[in-house]
Structure formats: C-alpha cells, structure tokens
Residue frames relative to the residue before (quaternion, step in Angstrom):
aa qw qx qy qz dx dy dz
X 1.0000 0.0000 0.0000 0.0000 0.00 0.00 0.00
X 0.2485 -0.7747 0.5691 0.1192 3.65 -0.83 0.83
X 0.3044 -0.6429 0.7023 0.0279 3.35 -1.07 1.37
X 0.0908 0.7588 -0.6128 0.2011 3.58 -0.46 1.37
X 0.6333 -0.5652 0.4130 0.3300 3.64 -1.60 0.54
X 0.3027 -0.6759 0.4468 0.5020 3.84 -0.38 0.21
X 0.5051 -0.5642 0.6407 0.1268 2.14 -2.50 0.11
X 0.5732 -0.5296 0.4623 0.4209 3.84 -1.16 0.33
X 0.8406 0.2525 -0.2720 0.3945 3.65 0.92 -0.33
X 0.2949 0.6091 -0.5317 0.5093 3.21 1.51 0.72
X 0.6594 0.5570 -0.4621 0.2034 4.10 0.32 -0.04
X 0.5471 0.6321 -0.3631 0.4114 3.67 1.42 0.06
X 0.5710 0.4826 -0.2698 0.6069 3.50 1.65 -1.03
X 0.6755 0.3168 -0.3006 0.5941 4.06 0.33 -0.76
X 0.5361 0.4744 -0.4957 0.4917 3.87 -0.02 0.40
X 0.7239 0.3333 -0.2549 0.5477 3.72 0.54 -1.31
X 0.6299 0.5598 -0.3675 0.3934 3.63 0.56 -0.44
X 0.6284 0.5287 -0.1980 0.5352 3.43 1.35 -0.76
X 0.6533 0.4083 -0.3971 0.4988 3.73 0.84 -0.98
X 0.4637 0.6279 -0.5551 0.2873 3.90 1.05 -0.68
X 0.8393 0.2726 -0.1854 0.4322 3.39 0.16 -1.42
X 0.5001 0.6630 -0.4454 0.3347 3.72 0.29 0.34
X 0.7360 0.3660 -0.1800 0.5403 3.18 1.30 -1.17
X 0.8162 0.1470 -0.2759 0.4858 3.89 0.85 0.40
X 0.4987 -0.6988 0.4234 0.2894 3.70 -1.34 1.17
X 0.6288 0.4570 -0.4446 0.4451 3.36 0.38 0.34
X 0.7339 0.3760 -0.2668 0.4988 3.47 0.95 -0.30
X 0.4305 0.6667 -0.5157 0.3227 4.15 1.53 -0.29
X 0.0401 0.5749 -0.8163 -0.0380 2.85 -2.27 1.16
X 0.4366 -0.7082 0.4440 0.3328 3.22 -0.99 1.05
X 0.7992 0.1405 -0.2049 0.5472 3.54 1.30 -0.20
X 0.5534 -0.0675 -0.8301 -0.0105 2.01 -1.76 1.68
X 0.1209 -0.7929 0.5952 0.0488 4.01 -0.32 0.71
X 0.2104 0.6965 -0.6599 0.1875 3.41 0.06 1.48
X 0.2650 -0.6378 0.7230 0.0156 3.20 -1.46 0.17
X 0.8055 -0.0280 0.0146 0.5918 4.03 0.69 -0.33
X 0.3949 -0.7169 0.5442 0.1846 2.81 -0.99 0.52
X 0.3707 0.4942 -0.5123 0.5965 3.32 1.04 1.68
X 0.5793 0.5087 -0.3478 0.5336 3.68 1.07 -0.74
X 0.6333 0.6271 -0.3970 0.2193 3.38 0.66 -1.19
X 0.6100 0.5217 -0.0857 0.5903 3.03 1.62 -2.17
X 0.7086 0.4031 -0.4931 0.3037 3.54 0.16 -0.28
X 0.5240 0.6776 -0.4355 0.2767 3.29 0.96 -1.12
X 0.7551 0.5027 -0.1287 0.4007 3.35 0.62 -1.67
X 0.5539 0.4995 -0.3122 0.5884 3.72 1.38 -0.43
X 0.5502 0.4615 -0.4658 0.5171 4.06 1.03 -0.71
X 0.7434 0.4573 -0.3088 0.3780 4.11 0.29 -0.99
X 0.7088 -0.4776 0.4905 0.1700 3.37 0.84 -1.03
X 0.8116 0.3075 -0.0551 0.4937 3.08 1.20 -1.16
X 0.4980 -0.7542 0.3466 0.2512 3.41 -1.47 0.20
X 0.1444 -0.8782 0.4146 0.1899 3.95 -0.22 1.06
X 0.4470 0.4439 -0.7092 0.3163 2.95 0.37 1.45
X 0.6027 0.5290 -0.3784 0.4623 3.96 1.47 -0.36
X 0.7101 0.4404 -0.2686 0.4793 3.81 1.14 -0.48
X 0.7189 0.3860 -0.1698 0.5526 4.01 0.90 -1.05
X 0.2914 -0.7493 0.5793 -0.1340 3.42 -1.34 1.65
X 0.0436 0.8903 -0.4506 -0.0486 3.78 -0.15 0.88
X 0.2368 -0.7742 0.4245 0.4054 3.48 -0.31 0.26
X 0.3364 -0.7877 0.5006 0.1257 4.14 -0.48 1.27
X 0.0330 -0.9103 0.3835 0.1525 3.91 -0.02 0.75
X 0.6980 -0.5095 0.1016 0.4928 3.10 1.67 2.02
X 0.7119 0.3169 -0.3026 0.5488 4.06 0.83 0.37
X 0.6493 -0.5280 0.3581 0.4140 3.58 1.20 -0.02
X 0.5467 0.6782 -0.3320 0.3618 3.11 1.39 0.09
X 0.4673 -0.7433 0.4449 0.1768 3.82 -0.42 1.30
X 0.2798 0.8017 -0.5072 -0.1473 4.05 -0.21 0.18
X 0.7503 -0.0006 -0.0796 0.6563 3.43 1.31 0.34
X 0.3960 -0.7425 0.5399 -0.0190 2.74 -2.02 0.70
X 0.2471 0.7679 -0.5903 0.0286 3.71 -0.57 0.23
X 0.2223 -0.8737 0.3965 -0.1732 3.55 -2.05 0.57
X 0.1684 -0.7607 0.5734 0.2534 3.49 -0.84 -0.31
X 0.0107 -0.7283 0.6792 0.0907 3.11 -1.66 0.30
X 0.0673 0.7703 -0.5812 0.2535 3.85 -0.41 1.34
X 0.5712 -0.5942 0.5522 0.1255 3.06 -1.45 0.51
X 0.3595 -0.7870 0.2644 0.4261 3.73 0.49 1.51
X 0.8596 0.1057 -0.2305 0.4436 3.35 -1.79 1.27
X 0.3124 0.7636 -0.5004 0.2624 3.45 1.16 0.77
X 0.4886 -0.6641 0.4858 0.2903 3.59 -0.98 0.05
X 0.7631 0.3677 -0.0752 0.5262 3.32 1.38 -1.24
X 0.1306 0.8060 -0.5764 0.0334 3.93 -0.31 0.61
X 0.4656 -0.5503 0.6244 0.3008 3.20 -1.55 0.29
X 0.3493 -0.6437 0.6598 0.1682 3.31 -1.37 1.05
X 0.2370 -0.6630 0.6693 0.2373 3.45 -1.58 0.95
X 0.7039 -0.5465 0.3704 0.2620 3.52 -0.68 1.32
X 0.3423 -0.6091 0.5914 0.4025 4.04 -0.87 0.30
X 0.0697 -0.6886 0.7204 0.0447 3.55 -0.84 0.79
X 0.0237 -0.7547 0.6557 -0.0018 4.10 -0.76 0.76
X 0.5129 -0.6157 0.5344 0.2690 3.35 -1.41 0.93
X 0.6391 -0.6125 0.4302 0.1768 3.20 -1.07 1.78
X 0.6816 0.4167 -0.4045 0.4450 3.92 0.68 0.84
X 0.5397 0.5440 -0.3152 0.5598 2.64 1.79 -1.11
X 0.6007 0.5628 -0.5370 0.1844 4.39 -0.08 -1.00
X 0.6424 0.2849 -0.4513 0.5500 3.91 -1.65 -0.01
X 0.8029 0.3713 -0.4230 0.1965 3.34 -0.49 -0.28
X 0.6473 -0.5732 0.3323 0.3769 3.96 0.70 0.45
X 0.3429 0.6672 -0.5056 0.4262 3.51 1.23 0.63
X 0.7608 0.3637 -0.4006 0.3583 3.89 0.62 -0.12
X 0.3232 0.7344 -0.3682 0.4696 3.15 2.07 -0.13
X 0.8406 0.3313 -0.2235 0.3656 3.33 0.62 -1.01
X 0.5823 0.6340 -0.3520 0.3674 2.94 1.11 -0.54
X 0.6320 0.6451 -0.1923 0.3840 3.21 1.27 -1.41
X 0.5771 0.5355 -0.2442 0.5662 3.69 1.59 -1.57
X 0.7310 0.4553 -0.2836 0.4218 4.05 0.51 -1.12
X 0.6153 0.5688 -0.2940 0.4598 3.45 1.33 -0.38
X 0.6660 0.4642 -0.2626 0.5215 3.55 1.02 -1.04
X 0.5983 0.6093 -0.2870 0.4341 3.65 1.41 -0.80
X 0.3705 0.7301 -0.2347 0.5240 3.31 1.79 -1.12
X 0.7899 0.5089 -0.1609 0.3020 3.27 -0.02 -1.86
X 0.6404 0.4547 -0.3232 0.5280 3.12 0.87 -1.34
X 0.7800 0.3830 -0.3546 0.3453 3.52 -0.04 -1.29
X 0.8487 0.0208 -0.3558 0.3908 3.80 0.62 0.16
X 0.7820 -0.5385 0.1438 0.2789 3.12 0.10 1.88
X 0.3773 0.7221 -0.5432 0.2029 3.29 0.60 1.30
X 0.3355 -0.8041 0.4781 0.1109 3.98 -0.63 0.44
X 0.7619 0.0339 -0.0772 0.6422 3.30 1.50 -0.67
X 0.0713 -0.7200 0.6882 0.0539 3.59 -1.09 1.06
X 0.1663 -0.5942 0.7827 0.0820 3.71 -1.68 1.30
X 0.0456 0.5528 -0.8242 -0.1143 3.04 -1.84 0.37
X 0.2241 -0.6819 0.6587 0.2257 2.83 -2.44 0.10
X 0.0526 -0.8990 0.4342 0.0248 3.26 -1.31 0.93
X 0.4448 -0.6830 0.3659 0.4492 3.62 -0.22 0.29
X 0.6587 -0.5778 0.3645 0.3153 2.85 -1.42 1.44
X 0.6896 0.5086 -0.3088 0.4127 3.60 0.70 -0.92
X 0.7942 0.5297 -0.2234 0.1970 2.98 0.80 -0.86
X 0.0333 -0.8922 0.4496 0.0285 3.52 1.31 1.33
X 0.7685 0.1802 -0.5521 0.2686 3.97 -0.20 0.46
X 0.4763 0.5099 -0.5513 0.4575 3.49 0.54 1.08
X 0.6497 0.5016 -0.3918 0.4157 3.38 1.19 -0.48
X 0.7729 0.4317 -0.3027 0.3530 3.72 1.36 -0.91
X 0.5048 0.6586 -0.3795 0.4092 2.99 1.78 0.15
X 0.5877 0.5934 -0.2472 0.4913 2.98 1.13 -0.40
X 0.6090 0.5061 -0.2715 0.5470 3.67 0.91 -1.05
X 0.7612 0.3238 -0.3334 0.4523 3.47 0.43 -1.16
X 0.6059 0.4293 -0.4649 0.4821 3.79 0.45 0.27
X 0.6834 -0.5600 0.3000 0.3596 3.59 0.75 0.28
X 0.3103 0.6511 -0.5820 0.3756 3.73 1.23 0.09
X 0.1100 -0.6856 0.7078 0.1302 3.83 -1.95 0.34
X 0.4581 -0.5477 0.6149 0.3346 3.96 -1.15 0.13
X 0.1455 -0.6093 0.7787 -0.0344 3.24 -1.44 1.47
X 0.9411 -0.1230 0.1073 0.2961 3.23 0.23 -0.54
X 0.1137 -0.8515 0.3711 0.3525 3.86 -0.68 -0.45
X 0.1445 -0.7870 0.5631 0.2065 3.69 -0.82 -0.28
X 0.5449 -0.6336 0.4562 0.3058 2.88 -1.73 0.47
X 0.1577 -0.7085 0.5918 0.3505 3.89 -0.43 -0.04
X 0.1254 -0.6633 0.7316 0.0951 3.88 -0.57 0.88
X 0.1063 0.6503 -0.7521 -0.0147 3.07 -1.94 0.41
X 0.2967 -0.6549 0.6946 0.0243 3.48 -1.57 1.14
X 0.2254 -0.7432 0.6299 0.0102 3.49 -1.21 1.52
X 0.7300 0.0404 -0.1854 0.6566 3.80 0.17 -0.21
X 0.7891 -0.3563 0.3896 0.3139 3.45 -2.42 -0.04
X 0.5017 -0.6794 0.4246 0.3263 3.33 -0.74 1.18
X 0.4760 -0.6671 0.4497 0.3552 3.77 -1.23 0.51
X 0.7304 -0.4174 0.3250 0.4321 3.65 -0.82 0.35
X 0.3443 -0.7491 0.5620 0.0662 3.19 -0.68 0.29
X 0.3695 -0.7718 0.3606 0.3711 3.94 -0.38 0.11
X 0.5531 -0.6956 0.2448 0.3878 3.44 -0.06 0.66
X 0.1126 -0.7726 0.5654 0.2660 3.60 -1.00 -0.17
X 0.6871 -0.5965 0.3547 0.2153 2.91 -1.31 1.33
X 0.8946 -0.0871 -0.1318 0.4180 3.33 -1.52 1.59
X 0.4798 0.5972 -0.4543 0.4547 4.01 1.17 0.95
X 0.1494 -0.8114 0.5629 0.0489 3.67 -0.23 0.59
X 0.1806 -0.8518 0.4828 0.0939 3.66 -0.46 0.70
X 0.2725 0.7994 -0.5256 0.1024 3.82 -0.68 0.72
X 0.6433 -0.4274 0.3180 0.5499 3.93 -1.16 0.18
X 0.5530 -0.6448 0.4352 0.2982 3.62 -1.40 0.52
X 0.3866 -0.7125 0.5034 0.2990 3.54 -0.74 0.33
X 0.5424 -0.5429 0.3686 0.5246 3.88 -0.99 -0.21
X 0.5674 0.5836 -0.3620 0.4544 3.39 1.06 -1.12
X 0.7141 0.5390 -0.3615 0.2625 4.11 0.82 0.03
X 0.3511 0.8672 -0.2532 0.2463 2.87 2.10 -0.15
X 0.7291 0.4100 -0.2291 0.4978 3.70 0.89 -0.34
X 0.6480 0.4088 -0.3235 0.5553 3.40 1.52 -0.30
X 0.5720 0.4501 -0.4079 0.5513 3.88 1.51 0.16
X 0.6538 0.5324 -0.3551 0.4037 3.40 0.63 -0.48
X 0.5379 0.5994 -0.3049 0.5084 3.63 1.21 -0.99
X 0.7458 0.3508 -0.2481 0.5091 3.72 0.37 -0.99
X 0.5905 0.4734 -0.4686 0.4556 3.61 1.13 -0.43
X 0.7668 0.2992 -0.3762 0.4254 3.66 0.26 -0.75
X 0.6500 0.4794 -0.4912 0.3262 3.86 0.38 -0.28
X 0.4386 0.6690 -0.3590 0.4808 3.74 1.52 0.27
X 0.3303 -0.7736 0.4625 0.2802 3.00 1.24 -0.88
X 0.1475 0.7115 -0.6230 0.2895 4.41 1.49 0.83
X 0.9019 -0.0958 0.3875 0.1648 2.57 -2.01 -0.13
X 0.3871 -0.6682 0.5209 0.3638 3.97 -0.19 0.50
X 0.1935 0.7676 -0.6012 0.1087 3.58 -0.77 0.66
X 0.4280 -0.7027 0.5620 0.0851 3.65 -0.90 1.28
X 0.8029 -0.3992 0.3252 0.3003 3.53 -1.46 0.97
X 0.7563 0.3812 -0.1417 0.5125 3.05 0.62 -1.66
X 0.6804 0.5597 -0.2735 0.3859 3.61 0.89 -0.84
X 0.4207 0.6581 -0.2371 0.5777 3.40 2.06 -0.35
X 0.8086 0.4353 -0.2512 0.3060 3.29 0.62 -1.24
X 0.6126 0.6691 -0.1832 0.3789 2.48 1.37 -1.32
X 0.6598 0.5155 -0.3996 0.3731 3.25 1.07 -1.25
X 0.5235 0.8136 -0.1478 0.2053 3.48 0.92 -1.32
X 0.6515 0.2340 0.0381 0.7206 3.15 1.99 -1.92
X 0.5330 0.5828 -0.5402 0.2906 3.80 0.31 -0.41
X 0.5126 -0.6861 0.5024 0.1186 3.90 0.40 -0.04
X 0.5110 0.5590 -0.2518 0.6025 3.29 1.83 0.28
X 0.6349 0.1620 -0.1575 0.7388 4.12 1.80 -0.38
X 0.1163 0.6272 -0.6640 -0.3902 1.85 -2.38 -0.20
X 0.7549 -0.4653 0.3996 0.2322 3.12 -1.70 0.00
X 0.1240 0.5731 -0.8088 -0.0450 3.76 -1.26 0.15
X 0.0331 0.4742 -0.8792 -0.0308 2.85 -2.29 0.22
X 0.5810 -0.5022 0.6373 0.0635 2.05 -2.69 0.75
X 0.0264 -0.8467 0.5179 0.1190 3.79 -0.23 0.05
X 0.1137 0.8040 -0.5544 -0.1823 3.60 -0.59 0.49
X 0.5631 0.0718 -0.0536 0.8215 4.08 0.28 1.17
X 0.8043 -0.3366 0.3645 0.3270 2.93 -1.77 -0.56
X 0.6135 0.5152 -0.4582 0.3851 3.61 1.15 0.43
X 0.4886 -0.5940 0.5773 0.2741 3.74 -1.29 0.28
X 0.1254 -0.7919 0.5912 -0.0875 3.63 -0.56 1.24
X 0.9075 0.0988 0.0833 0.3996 3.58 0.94 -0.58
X 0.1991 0.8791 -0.4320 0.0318 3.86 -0.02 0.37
X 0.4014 -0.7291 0.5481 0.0826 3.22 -1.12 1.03
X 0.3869 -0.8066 0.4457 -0.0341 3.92 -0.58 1.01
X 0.4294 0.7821 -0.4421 0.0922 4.06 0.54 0.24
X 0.3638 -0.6665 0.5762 0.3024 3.78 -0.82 1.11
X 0.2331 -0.7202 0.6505 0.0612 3.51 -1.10 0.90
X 0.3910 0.5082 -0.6931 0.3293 3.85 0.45 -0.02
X 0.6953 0.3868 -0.5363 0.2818 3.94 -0.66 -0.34
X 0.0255 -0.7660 0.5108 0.3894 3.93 1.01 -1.05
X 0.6542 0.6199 -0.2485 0.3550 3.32 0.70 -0.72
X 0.7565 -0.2019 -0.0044 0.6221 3.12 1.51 -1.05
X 0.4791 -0.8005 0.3598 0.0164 2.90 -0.54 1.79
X 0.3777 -0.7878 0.4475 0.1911 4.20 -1.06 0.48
X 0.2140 -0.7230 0.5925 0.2835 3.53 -0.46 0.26
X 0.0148 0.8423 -0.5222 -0.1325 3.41 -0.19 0.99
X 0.8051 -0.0535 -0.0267 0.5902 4.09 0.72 -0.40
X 0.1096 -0.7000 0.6950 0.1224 3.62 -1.05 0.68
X 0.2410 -0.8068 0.5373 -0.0483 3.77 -0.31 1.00
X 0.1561 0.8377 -0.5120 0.1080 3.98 -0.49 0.59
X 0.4533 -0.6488 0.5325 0.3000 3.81 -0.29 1.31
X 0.6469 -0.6304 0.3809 0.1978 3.00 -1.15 1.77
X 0.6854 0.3219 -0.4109 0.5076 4.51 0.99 -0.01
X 0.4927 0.4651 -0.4711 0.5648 4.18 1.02 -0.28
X 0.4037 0.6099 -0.6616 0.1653 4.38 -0.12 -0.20
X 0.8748 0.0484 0.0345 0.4809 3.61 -1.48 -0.10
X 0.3516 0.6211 -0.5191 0.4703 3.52 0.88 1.25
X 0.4777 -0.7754 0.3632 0.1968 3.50 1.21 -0.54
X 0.1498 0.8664 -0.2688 0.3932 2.36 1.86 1.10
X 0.8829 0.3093 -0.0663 0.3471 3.07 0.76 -1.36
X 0.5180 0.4260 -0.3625 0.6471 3.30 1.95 0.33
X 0.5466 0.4195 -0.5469 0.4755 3.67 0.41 0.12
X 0.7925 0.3169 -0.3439 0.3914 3.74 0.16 -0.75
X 0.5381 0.5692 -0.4055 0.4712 3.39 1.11 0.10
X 0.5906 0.6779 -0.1910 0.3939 3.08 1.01 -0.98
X 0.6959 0.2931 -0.1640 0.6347 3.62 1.67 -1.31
X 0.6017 0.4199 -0.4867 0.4741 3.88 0.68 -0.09
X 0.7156 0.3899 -0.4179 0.4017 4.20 0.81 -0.26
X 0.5499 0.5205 -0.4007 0.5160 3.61 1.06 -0.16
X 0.6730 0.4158 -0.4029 0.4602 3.77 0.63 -0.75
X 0.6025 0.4688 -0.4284 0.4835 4.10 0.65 -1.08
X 0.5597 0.5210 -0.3984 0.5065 4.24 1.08 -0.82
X 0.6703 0.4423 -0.3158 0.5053 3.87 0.18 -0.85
X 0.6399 0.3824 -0.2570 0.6150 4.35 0.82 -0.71
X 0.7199 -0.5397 0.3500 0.2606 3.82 0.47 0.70
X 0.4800 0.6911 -0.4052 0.3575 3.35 1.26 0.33
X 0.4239 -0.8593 0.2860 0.0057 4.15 -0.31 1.14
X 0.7648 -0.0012 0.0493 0.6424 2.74 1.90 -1.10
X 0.1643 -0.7574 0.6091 0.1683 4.06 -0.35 0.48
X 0.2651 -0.7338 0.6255 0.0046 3.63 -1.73 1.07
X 0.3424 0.7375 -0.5810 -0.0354 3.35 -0.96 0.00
X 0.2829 -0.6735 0.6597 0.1767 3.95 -0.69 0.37
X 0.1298 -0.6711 0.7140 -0.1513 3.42 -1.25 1.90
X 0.3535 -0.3829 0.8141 0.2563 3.56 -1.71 0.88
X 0.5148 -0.5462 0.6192 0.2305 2.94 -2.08 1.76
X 0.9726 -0.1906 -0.1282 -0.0366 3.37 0.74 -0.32
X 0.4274 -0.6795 0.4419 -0.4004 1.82 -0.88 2.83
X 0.3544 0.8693 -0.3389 0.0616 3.43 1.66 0.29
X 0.5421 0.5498 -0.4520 0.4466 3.10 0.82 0.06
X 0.5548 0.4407 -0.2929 0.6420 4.01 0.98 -0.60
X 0.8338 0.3798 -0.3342 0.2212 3.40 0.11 -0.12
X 0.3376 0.6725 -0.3042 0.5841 2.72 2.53 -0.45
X 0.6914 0.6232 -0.2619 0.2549 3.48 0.68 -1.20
X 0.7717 0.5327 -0.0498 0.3437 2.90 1.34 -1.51
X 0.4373 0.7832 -0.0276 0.4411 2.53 1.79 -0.65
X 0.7766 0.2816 -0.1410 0.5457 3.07 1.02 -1.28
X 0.5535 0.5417 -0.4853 0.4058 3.42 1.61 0.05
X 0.7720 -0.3733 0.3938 0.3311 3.28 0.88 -0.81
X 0.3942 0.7042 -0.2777 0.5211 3.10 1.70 0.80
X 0.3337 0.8059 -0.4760 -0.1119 3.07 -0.90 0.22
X 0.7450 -0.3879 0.2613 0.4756 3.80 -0.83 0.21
X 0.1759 -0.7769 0.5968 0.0962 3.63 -0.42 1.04
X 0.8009 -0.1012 0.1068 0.5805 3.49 0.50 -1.93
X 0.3734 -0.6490 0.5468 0.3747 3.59 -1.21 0.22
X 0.1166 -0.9082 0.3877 0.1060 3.92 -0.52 0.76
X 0.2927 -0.7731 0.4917 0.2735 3.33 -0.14 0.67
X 0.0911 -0.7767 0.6064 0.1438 3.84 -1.17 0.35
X 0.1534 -0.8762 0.4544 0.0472 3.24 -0.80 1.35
X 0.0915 0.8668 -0.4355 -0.2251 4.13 -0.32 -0.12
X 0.0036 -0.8628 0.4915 0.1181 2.89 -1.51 0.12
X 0.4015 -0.7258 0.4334 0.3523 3.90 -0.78 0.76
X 0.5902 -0.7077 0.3845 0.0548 2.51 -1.62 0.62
C-alpha cells in the first residue's frame, strides 16, 4: 500500500471517508469532519496552509483512496492538530492504520512539528489504542455541542443592546479576550480576525462601551463554530453571554447557516448550563490525546 501526498482529486474519496466516522460513536474523530469537499478546502484556506504538504493518503496502486491521515497548524507552527487515521472499512484489522499513523509522525518531523493533539471519540477505543500504542497520552476531554435550528429568544437584559462588531471595536474585544484568559492573540491578529471574512462578530454594548463579544469561524457557512464568548469580569453569570450568543447564532441561522458547533470542557458547568439553554446540546464525548515529536 502506498502512503502518498494528497491530491486535488483525492477530495471526493476523503470526504466519504470522513462522513463514515461522523455518523457513528464508535467510529468519531473530531478530525477530519468534512461533509463537502468545499469544507475540506476551506478548512485549510482558514489556517493558511497547503493540503497537499499537510494531508497523507494511503493509494492501493490504481488510484484508489483507502485512508487518510494529517496535520492541521498554523503555517511554520510547532504545534498542530492531528487529523485522526480514518481507513476504509475493508481495509481495518489489517495494519493499514499502523501505517498511516508511523507516515504521519514521519510527516511531522520533516515539517517541524514538536507537538501533535488529536481528537477522538470517547467510544471509539480502536482508534483510541491505536493511537496509545504509537505513543499518543490523554490531556483531556470535551464536549462536542451542536445546535440544529435558530436559538429561541432569550430574555433580555437590561440597558445592553446587541449588534455585529465594528473595526473600530477591536481593542475593546481584544481586552475582554485576554482578561478571559483565550489563546494569545496580538492587536493586529484581533483586527484581522474582525475583517478577514472568515468571522463574525457580536457585541454587547452598554452606552458606548463594549461589555461582551461573541466569536464564530465562518469558513464552513453551512455549519458554523462557536469559537469564544467573552464577558467583562462585573456582567459574568448575569446571562449575558448566552443571550448575545444566542443573537449572533440565530443571525449566522437567518444568513443560511444549518448547523452551529462549539467544543466545551465537561467541566465548564456553568457554560454548559448556559448553552444549553440556548440550544445546544451534547453531540460527542471527545477524548484529546498528545504527543512529541
């Protein structure tokens, strides 16, 4: 079996391979989670990078695809998410995810990764022991929420007005992002997110000050991410942040959007209460695994 870089026309076969495991817990990986083979390309256009230099297929010498495996990183990053070995359900028992898994870590080295995460369903133990036996460990789990129709209203909260962010809001979203404590992210990296056409924004507004902001990755359009919900440190557990979440997932639902995502630490119960009442609910339980490189 040849383990080869993809191809552009290897994305119909790695699309169906991907819906395989999505649609059963014993087989979920949280990565790859395509659905089209526009999602596939977009994903990689949201990072930056190229998947024919990051995605690995296994070729069984006629052009035929029976499995896939990968990276996904911010370009010249150190740290990437691994897309899970995913093998074509004739091909499994038979040491094809072995390889895939060994050509991936080989992968790694040659473009300079140091730390690989995957995610896997909890159920889904021979992707998990494959993983283990290649040296991956649990750090952690999450919840995978997902939302199928437009959240319901929410009751309002007094004197907070919700609407899309502006650029000029970018230092008062960023503030609440870092006193949360996200991801490291730079002015410019703030702005950028803001205009790149890849998010969008909500805020909260009380007067002319930002109090609150809502985060969603939009490369999927169809189905959209909750990436951060942010809330100045006196508006907390006021219900703040699920009401304005609540209007930025109903508005991306009104623009043609089908499904809503968001990945929660179980515990996170108060956020998860939250979500909840917008209209979330527990899809998969996911295990997260790492390993150096």
């Amino acid at each position: 079996m040849a383990i080869r870089p993809f191809r552009p026309e290897d994305a119909p076969r790695l699309v169906e391979l991907s819906l395989g495991c999505a649609q059963s817990e014993s087989d979920f990986v949280l990565n790859p989670y395509w659905q089209s083979e526009p999602e596939l390309f977009a994903e990689f256009e949201r990072f930056g990078i190229d998947p024919e230099e990051h995605l690995l297929v296994a070729d069984a010498g006629d052009g035929e695809v029976l499995g896939v495996v990968g990276y996904l990183r911010r370009p010249g990053d150190a740290a990437a998410g691994m897309f899970c070995p995913i093998v074509d359900r004739g091909e499994r028992r038979r040491g094809l995810g072995g390889e895939l898994v060994r050509a991936a870590l080989r992968r790694g080295l040659e473009l300079g990764i140091k730390l690989a995460t995957a995610g896997i369903g909890t159920r889904n133990r021979a992707g998990y022991s494959l993983l283990a036996a290649h040296g991956f460990r649990p750090v952690r789990q999450h919840f995978l929420m997902r939302c199928d129709a437009a959240p319901r209203a929410l009751p309002p909260v007094e004197k907070l007005e919700f609407g899309p962010a502006k650029p000029d809001d970018a230092d008062a979203v960023l503030s609440i992002y870092r006193a949360c404590g996200f991801q490291a992210r730079t002015p410019d990296e703030m702005r950028s997110a803001l205009g790149d056409g890849r998010h969008a924004h909500a805020v909260a507004r009380r007067g002319d000050e930002v109090v609150a902001f809502v985060e969603i990755e939009t490369h999927w359009p169809q189905r959209i991410w909750v990436a951060y919900v942010g809330v100045t440190a006196p508006l907390r557990d006021r219900g703040v942040g699920s009401n304005l979440m609540a209007w930025a997932v109903a508005g991306s639902f009104q623009r043609g959007a089908q499904t809503a995502l968001l990945m929660l630490s179980p515990a996170n119960r108060t956020a998860l209460r939250a979500y909840e009442k917008v209209g979330f609910r527990r899809h998969r339980l996911v295990d997260v695994l790492e390993k150096g490189l």
